[in-house]
N, C-alpha and C positions, 0 to 999 in steps of 0.2 A: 401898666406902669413899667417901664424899662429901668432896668438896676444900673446901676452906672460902675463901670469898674474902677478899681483902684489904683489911683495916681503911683506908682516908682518913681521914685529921685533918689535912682542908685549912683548918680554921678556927683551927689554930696555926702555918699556913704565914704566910713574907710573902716579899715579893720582895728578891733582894742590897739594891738601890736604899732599898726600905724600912727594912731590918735598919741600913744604915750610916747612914740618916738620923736613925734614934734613938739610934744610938751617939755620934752627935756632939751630938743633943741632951742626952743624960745626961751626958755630961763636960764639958757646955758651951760647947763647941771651934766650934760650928756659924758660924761671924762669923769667925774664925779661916782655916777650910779655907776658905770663902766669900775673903775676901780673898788668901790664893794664889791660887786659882784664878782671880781678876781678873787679877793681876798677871804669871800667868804665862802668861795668852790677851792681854797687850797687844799684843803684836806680830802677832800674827797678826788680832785684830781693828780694831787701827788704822794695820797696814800696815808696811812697811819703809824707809821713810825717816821716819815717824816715829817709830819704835821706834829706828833709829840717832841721832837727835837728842834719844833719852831718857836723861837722866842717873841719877835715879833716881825710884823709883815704891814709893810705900807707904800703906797704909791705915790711920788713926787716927782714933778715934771716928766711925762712917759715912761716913768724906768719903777719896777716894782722890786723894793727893798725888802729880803728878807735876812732878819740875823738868827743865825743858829745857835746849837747851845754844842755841838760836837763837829770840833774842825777837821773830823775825814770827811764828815758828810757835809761841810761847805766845798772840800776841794772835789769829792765826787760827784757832785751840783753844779761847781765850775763848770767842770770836762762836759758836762751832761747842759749846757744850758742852751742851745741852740734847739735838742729836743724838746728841751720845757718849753720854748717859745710856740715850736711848733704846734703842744699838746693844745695851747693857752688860744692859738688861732683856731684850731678845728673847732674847741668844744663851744668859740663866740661867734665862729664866722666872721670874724674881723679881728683886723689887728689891734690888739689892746692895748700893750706895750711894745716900746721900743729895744730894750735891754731889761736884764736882770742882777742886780749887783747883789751878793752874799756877804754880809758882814759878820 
């Protein structure tokens, strides 16, 4: 009696990574999960004293709002905001936001 080998249909495989990335693009949600996932790497990506002098932080039409609680450290966030953007691309591999406005 000869064994029969086992069928592959890796050409209807895909990866977790891929499966959720078009889950969130058919419910449209994908801009959504994107901006949690900004907001809840602020602190870790822009450190812990400025995460304590964050009051609050949110993202509305591309552009992610954060208001502060001490106005040197909004104007030194001003000067500094093209590096934040840059930080925000590396650590998503894509662009996330378009601007950042300090209130």
């Amino acid at each position: 009696m000869a064994l029969k080998k086992p069928v592959h249909r890796r050409s209807n495989l895909s990866t977790l990574s891929e499966s959720i990335q078009d889950l969130l693009q058919t419910y449209r949600i994908e801009s959504k999960f994107d901006a949690t996932q900004l907001t809840s790497s602020w602190e870790r990506l822009m450190g812990v004293p400025i995460s304590k002098r964050t009051r609050r932080l949110f993202v509305k039409k591309g552009k992610l709002y954060v208001e502060l609680t001490s106005p040197a450290l909004k104007h030194e966030l001003t000067l500094s905001k093209s590096k934040i953007l840059d930080i925000f691309d590396k650590e998503f591999g894509k662009k996330m936001i378009d601007d950042i406005i300090f209130i």
